[in-house]
Structure formats: structure tokens, C-alpha cells
N, C-alpha and C positions, 0 to 999 in steps of 0.2 A: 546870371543874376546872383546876386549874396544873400543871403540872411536876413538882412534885417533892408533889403530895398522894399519898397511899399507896392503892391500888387494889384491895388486900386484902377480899377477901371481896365483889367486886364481879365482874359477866360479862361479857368482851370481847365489843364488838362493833365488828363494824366493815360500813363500806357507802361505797360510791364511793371505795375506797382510801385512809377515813378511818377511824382505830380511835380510839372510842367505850369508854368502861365506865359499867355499868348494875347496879342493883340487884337480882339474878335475881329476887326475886318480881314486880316492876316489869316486868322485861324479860316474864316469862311473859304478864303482865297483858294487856301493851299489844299482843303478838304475838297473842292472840286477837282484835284488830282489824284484822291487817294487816302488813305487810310493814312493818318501820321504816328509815326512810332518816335519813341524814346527808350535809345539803350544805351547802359552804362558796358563799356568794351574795353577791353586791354589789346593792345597790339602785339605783336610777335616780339618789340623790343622792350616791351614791358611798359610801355604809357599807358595811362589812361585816361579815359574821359567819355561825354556824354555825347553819342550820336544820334541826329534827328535825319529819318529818313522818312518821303513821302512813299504811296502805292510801294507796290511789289518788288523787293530786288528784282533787279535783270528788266524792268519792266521799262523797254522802250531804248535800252542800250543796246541794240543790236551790233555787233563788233565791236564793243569795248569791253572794257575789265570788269564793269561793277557787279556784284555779285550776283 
């Protein structure tokens, strides 16, 4: 979302001293999975940008990579 889109009718959120806005039926949805987080991350090759993960790394990837 940019700067100056309109926020209206949308639910603040916010997590690690980052304010986020969310679709409240969305926002309810994905809150029965878990905790939602918002982090700003740099990659090993020096990108970056804003990751949204729900519940606990690792939580439910039994055999894969996520953290």
C-alpha cells in the first residue's frame, strides 16, 4: 500500500513498531491461525522488504525449510 491510498474501512494493525492495515474479515480469518507478525528483513543478497507471517516459525512445516 503507498502513502497516501485511503485506509478507510480497513484495521490497524500493527507488530514490531510497524502499523500495518488489514481487511477486518481477513484480519479475523488469519488470527484464528496465530499471532500475525510484521517484519521489515534484508536477505543474504541485500534486498529488502516487509514480511507477514502468521503463528510460530516452524509451526506445522514438519520437513521443510521454513524457519
Amino acid at each position: 500500500m503507498t502513502l497516501d491510498e485511503s485506509v478507510e474501512g480497513l484495521e490497524e494493525l500493527e507488530s514490531n513498531n510497524i502499523t500495518a492495515y488489514i481487511d477486518g474479515q481477513l484480519h479475523k480469518d488469519l488470527s484464528k491461525l496465530g499471532e500475525i507478525r510484521v517484519d521489515f528483513v534484508t536477505n543474504q543478497m541485500g534486498q529488502s522488504g516487509y514480511m507477514v507471517t502468521i503463528g510460530k516459525p516452524g509451526s506445522g512445516c514438519e520437513g521443510c525449510s521454513c524457519g
